[in-house]
N, CA, C and O atoms as a DFTB+ gen file, in Angstrom:
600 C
 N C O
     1  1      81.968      10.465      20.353
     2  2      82.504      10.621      19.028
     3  2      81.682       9.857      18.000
     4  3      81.301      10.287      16.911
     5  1      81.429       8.424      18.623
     6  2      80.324       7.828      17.664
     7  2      79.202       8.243      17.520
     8  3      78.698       8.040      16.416
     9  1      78.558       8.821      18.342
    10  2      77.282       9.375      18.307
    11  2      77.004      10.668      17.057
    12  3      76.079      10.907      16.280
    13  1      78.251      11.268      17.333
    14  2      78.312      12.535      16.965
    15  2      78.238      11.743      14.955
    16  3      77.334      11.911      14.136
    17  1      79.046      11.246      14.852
    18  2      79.450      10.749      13.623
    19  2      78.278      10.120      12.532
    20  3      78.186      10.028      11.308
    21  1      77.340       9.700      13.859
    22  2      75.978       8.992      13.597
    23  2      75.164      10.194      13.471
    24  3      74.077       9.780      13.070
    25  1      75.111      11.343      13.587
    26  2      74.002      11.800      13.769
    27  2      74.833      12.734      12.276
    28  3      74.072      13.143      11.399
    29  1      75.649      12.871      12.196
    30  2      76.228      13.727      10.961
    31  2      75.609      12.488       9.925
    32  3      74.934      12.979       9.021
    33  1      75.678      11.367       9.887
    34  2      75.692      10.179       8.982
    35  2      74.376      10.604       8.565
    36  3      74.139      10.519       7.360
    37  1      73.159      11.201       9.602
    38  2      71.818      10.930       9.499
    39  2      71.510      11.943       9.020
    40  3      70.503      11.746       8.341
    41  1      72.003      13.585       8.961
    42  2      71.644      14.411       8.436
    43  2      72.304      14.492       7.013
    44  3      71.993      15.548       6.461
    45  1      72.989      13.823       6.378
    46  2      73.924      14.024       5.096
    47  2      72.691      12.972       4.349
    48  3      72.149      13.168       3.261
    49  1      72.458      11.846       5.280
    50  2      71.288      10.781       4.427
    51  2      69.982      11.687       4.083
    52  3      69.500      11.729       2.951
    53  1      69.490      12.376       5.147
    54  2      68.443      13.647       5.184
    55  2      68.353      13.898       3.435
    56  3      67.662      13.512       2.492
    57  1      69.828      15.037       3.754
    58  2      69.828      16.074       2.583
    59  2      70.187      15.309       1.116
    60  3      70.077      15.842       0.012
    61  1      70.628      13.976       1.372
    62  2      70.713      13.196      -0.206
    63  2      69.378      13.223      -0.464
    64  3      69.048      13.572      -1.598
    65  1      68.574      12.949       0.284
    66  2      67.587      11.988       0.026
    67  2      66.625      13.250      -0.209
    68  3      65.555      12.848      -0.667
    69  1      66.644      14.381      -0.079
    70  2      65.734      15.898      -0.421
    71  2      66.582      16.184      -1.725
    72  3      65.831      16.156      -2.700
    73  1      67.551      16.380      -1.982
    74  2      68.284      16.242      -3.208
    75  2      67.681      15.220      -4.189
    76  3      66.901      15.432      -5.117
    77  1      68.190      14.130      -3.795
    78  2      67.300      12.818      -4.654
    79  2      66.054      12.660      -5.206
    80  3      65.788      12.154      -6.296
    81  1      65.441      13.038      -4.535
    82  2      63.672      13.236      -4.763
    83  2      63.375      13.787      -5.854
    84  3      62.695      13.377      -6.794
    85  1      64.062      15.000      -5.647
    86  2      63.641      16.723      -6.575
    87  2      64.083      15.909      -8.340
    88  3      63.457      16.151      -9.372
    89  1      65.381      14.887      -8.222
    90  2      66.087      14.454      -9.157
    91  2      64.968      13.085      -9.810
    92  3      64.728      12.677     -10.946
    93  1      64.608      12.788      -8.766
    94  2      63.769      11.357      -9.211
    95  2      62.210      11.724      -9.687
    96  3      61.620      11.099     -10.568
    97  1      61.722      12.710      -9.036
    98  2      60.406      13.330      -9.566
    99  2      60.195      13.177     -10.827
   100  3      59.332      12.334     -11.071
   101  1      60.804      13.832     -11.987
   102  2      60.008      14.029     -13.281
   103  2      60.633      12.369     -13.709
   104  3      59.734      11.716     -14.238
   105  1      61.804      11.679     -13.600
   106  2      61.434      10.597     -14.061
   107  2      60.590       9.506     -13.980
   108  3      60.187       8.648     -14.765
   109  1      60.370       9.890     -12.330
   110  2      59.626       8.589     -11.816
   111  2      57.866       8.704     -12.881
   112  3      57.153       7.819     -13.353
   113  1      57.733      10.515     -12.882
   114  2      56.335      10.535     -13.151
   115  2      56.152      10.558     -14.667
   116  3      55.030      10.666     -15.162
   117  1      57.426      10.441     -15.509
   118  2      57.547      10.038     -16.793
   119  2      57.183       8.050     -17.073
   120  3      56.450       7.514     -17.905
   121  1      58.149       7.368     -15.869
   122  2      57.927       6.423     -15.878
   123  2      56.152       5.522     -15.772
   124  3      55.877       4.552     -16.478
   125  1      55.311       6.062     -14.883
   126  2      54.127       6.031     -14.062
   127  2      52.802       6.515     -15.018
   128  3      51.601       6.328     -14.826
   129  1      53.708       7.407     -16.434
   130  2      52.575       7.835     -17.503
   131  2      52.182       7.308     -18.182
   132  3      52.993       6.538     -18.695
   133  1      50.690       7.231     -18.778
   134  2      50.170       6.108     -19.875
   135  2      49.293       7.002     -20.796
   136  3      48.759       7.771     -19.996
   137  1      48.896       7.290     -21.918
   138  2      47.626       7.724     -22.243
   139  2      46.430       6.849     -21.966
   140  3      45.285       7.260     -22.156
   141  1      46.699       5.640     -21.516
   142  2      45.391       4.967     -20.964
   143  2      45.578       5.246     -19.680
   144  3      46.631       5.395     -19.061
   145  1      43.981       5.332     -19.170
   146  2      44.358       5.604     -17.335
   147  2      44.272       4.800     -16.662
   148  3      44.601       4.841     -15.477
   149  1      43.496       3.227     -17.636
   150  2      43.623       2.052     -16.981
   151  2      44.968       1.607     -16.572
   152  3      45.208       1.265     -15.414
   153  1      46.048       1.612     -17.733
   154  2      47.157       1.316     -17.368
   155  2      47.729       2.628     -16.735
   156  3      48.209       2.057     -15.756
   157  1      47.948       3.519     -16.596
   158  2      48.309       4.193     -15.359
   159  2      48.032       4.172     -14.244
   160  3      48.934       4.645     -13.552
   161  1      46.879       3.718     -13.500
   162  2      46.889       3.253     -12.410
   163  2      47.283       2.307     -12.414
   164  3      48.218       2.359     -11.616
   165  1      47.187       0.864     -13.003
   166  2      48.220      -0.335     -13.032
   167  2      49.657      -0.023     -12.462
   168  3      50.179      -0.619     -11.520
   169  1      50.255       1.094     -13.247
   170  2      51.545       1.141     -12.927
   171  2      52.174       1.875     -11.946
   172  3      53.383       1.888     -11.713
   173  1      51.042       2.667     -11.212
   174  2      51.104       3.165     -10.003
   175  2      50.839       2.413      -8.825
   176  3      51.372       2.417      -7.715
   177  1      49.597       1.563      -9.469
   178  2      49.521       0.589      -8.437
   179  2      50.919      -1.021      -7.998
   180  3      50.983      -1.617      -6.923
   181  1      51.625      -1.226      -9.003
   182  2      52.700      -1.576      -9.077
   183  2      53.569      -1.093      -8.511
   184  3      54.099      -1.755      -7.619
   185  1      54.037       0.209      -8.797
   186  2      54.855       0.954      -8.313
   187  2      54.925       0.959      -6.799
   188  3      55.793       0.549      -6.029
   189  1      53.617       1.613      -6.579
   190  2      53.758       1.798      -4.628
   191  2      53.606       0.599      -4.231
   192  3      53.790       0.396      -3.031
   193  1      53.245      -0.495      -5.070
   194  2      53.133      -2.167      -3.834
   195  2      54.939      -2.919      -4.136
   196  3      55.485      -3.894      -3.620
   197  1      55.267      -2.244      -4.849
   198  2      57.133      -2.615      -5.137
   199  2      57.673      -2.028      -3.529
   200  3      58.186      -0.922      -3.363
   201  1      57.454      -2.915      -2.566
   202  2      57.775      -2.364      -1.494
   203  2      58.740      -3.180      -0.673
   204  3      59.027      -3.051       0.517
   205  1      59.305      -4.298      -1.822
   206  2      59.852      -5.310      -0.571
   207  2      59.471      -6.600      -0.152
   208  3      60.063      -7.667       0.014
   209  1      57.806      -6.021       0.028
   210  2      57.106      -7.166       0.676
   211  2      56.035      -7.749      -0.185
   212  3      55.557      -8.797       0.249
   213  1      55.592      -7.336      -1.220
   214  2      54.541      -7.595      -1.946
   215  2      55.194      -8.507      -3.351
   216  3      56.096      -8.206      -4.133
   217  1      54.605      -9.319      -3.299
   218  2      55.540     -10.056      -4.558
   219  2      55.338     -10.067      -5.979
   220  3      54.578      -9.101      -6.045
   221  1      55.453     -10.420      -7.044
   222  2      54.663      -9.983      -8.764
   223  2      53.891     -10.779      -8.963
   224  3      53.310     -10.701     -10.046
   225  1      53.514     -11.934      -8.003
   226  2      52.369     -12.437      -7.852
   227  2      50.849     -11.811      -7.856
   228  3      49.837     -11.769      -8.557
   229  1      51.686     -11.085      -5.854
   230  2      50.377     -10.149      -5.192
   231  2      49.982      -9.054      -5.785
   232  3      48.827      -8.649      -5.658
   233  1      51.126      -8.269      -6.700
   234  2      50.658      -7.249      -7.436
   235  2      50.061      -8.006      -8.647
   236  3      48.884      -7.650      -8.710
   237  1      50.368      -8.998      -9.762
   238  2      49.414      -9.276     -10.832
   239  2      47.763      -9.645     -10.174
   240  3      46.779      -9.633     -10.912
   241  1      47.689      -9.922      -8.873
   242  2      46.460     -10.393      -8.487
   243  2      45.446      -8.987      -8.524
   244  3      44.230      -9.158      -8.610
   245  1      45.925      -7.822      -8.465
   246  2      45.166      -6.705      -7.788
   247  2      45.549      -5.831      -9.505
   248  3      45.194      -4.667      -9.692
   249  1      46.142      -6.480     -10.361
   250  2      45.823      -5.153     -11.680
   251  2      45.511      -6.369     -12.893
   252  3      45.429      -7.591     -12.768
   253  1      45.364      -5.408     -14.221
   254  2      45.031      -6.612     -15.304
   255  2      45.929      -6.710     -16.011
   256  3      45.992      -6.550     -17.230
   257  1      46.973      -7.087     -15.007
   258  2      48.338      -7.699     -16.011
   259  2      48.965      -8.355     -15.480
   260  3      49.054      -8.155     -14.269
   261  1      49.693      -9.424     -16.051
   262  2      50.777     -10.612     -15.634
   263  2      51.784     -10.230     -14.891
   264  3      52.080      -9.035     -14.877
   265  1      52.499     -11.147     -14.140
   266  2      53.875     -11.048     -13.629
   267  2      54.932     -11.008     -14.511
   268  3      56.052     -10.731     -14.082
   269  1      54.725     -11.270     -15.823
   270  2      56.008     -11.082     -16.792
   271  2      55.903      -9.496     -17.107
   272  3      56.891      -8.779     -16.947
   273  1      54.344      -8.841     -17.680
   274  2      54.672      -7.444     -17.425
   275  2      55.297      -6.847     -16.576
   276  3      56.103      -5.965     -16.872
   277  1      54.995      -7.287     -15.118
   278  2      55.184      -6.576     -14.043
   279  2      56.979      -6.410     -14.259
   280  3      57.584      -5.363     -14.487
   281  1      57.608      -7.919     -14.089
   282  2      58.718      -8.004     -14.865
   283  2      59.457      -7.313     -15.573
   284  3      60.625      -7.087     -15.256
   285  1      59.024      -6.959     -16.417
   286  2      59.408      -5.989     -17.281
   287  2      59.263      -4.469     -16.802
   288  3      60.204      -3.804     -17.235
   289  1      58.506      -3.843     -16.158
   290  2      58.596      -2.969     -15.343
   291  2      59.725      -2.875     -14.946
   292  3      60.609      -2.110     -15.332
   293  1      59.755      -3.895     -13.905
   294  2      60.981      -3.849     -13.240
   295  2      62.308      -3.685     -13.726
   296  3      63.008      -2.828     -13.185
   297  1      62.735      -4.320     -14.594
   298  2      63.580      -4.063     -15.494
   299  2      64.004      -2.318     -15.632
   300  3      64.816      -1.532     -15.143
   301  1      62.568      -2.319     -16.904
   302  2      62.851      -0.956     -17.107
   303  2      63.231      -0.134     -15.877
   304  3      64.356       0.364     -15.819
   305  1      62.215       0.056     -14.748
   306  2      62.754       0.939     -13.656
   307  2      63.867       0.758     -12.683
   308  3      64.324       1.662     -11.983
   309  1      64.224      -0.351     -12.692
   310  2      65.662      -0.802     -12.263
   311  2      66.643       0.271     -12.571
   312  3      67.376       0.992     -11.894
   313  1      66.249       0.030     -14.571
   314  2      67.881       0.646     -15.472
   315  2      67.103       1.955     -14.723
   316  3      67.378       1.944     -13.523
   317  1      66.450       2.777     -14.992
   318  2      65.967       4.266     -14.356
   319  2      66.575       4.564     -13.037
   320  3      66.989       5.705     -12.833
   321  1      66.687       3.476     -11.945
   322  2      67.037       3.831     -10.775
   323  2      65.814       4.415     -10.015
   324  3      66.052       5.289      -9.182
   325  1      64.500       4.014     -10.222
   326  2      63.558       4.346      -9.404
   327  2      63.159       2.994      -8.241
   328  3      62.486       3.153      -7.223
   329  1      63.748       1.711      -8.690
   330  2      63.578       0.513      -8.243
   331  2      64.798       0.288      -7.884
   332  3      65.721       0.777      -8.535
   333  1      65.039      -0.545      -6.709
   334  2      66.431      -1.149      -6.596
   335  2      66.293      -2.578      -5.963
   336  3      65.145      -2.795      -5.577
   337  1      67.239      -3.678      -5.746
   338  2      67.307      -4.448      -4.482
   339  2      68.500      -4.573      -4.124
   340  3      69.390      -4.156      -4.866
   341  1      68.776      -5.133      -2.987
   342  2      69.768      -5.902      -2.266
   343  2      70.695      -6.572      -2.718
   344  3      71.826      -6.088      -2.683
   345  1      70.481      -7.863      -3.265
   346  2      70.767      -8.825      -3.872
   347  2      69.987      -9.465      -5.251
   348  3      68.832      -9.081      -5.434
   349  1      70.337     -10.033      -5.830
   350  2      69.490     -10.606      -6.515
   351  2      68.438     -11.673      -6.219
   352  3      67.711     -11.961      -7.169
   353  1      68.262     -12.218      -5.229
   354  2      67.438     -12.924      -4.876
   355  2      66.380     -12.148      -3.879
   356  3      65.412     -12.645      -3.304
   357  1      66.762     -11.024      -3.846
   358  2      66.339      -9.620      -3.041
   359  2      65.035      -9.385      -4.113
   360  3      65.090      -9.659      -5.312
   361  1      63.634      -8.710      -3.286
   362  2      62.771      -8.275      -3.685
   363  2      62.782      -6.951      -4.016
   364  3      63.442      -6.239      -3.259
   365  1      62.098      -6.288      -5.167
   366  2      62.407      -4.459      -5.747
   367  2      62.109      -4.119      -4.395
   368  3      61.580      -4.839      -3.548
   369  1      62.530      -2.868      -4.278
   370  2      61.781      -1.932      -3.356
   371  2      61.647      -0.375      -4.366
   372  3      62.373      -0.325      -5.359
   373  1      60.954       0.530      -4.144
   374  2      60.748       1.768      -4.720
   375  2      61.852       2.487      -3.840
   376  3      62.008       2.158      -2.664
   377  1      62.568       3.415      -4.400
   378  2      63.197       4.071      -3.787
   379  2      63.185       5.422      -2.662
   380  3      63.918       5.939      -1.819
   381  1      61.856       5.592      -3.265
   382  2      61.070       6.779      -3.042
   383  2      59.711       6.505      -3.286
   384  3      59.304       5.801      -4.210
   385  1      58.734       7.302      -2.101
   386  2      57.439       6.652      -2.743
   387  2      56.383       7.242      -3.281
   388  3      56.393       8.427      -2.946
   389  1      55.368       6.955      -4.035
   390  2      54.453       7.817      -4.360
   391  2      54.185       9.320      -3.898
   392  3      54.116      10.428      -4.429
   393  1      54.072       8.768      -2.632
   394  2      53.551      10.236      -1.512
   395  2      55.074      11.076      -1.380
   396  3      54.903      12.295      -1.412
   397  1      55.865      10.847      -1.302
   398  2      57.452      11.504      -1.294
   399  2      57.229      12.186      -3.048
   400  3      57.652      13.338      -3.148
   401  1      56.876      11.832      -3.816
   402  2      57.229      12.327      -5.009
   403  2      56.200      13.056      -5.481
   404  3      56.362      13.599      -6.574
   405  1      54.882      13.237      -4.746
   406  2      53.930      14.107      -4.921
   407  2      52.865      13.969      -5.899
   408  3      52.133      14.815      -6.413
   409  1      52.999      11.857      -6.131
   410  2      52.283      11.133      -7.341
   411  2      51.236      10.701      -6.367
   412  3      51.521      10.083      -5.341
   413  1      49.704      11.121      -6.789
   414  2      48.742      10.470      -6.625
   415  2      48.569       8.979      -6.016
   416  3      49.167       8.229      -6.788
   417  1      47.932       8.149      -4.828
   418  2      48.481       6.951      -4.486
   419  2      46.931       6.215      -5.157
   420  3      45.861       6.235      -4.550
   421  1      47.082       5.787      -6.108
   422  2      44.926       5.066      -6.120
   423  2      44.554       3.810      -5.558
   424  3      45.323       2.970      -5.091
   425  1      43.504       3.759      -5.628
   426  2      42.677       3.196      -4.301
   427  2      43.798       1.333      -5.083
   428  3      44.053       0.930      -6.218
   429  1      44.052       0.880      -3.869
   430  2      44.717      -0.235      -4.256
   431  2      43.745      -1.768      -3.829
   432  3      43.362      -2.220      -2.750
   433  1      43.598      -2.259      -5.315
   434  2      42.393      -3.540      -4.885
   435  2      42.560      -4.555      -4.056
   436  3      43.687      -4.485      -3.566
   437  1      42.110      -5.243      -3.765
   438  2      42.102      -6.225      -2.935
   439  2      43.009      -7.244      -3.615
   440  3      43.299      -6.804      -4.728
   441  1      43.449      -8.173      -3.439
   442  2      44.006      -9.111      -4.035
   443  2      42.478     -10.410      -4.535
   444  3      41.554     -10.537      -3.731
   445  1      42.467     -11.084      -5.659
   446  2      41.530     -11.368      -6.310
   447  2      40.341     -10.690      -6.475
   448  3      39.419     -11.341      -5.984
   449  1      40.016      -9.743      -6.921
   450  2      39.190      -8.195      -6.887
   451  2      38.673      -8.989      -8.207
   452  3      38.769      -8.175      -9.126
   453  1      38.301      -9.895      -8.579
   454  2      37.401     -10.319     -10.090
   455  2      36.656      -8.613     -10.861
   456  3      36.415      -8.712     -12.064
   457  1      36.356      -7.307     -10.261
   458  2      35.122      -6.674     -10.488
   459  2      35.645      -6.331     -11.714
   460  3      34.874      -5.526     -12.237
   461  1      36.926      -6.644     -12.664
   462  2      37.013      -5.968     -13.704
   463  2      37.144      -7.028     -15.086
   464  3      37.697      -6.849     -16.171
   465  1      36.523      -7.987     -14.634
   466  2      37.040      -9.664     -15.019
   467  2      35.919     -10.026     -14.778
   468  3      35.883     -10.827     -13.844
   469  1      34.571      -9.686     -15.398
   470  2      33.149     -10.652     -15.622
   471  2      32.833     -11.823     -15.761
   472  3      31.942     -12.412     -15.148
   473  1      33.919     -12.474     -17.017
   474  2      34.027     -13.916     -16.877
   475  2      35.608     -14.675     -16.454
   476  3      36.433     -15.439     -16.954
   477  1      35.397     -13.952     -15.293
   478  2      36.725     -14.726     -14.332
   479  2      38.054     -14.938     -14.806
   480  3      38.831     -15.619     -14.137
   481  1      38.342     -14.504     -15.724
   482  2      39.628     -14.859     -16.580
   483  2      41.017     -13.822     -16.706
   484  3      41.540     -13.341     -17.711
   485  1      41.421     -13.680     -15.071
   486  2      42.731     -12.795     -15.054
   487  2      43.653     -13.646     -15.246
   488  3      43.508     -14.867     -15.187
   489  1      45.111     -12.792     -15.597
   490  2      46.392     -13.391     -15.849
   491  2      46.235     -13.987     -14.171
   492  3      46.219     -15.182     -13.875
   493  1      46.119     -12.757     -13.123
   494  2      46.338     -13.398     -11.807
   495  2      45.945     -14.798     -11.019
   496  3      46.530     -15.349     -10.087
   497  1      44.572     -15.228     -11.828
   498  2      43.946     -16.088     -11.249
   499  2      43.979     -17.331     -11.587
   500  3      43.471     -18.161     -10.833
   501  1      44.625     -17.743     -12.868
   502  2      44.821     -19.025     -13.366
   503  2      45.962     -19.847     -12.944
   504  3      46.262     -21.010     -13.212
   505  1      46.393     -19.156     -12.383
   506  2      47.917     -19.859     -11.449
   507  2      47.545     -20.635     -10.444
   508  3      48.058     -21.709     -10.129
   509  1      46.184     -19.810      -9.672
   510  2      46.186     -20.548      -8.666
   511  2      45.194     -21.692      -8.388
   512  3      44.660     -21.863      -7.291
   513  1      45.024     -22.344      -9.306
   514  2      44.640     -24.105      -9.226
   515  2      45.768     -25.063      -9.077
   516  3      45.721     -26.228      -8.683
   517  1      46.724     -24.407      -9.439
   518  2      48.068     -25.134      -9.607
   519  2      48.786     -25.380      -8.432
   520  3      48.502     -24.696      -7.448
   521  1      49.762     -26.326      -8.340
   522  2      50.367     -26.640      -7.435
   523  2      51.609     -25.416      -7.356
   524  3      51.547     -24.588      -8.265
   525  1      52.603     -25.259      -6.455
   526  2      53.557     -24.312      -6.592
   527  2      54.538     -24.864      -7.530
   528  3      54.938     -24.219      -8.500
   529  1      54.841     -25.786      -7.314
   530  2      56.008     -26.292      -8.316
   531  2      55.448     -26.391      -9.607
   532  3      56.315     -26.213     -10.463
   533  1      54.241     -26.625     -10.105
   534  2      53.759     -26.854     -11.427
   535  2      53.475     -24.893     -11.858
   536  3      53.693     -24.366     -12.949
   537  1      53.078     -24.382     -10.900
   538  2      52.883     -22.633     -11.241
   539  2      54.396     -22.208     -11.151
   540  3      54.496     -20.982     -11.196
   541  1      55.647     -22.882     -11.031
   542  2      56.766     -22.015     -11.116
   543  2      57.889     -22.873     -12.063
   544  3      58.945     -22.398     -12.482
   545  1      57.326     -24.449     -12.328
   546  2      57.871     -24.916     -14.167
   547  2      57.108     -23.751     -15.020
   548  3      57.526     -23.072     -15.957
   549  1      55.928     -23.759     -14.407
   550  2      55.407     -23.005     -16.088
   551  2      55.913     -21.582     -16.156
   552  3      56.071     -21.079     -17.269
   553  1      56.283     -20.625     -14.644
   554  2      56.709     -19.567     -14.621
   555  2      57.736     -19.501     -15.497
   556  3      57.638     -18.729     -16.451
   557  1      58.639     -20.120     -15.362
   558  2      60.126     -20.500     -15.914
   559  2      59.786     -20.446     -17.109
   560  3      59.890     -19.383     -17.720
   561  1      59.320     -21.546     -17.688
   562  2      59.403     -21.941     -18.889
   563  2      58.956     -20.825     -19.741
   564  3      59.729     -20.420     -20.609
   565  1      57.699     -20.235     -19.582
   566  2      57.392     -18.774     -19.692
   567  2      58.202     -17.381     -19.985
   568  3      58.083     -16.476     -20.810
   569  1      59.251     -17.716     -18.690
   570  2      59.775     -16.344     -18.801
   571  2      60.991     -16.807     -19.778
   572  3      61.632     -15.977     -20.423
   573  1      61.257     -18.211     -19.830
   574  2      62.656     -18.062     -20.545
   575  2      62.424     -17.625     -21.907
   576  3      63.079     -16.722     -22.427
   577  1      61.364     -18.350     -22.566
   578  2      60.751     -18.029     -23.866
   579  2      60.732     -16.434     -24.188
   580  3      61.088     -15.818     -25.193
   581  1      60.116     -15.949     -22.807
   582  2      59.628     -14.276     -23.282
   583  2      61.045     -13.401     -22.627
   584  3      61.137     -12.274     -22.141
   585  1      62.031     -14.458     -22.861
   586  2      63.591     -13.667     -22.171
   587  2      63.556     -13.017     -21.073
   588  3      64.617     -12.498     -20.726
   589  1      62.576     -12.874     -20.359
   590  2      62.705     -11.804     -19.030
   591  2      63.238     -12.373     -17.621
   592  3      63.529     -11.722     -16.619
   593  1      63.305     -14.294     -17.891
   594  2      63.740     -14.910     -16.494
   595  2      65.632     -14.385     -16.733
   596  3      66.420     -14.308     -17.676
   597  1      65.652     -14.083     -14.969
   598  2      66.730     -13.831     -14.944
   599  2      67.814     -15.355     -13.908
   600  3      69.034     -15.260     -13.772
């Protein structure tokens, strides 16, 4: 009986989730649009590393923008429902991913990738001379100013 119940559980998750997609498509790829293509890959590249495991650290290290942008992303795609977590102390995850939604995945950089940063000067890279506790007063203090700490 449990089995049976489980496997109904797994095909109803199936067909949400083929339902869901078709529904999340044009927003996600509304969300993911830029007329710059620099920042469109940024936000693709954001997007597919919002996985859980990658933090707004590891993603500011690999595009040319801060963790308070990234931040703000999040936000926005939160309210959208293309992002979700757990808890609040829970990391985003994408709900759906690039390749599920039929969005282009681009080549994703290395983490400290300098090649677009001649004279060394990313948002990503100045954090890390710092101690952790001195890179997460200034995080704070940062985000409270620019309202985005939650």
């Amino acid at each position: 009986m449990a089995e049976d119940r489980n496997e109904i559980l797994r095909d109803i998750r199936k067909w949400v989730k083929i339902i869901g997609i078709q529904q999340v498509k044009p927003v996600l790829a509304e969300a993911l649009s830029s007329d710059d293509d620099e920042k469109e890959k940024d936000l693709r590249i954001t997007y597919h590393l919002t996985d859980g495991e990658h933090t707004t650290r590891d993603i500011a290290e690999r595009i040319s923008y801060s963790v308070y942008w990234i931040s703000s992303r999040y936000d926005e795609w939160s309210n959208m429902g293309v992002i979700g977590r757990d808890g609040s102390n829970s990391p985003y995850e994408h709900v759906i991913s690039l390749e599920e939604a039929g969005i282009e995945v681009p080549e994703i950089p290395k983490p400290d990738d300098d090649s677009d940063d001649s004279d060394g000067s990313s948002d990503g890279n100045e954090t890390e001379e710092m101690t952790e506790s001195e890179s997460t007063e200034e995080d704070t203090a940062e985000a409270a100013e620019l309202g985005d700490y939650e």
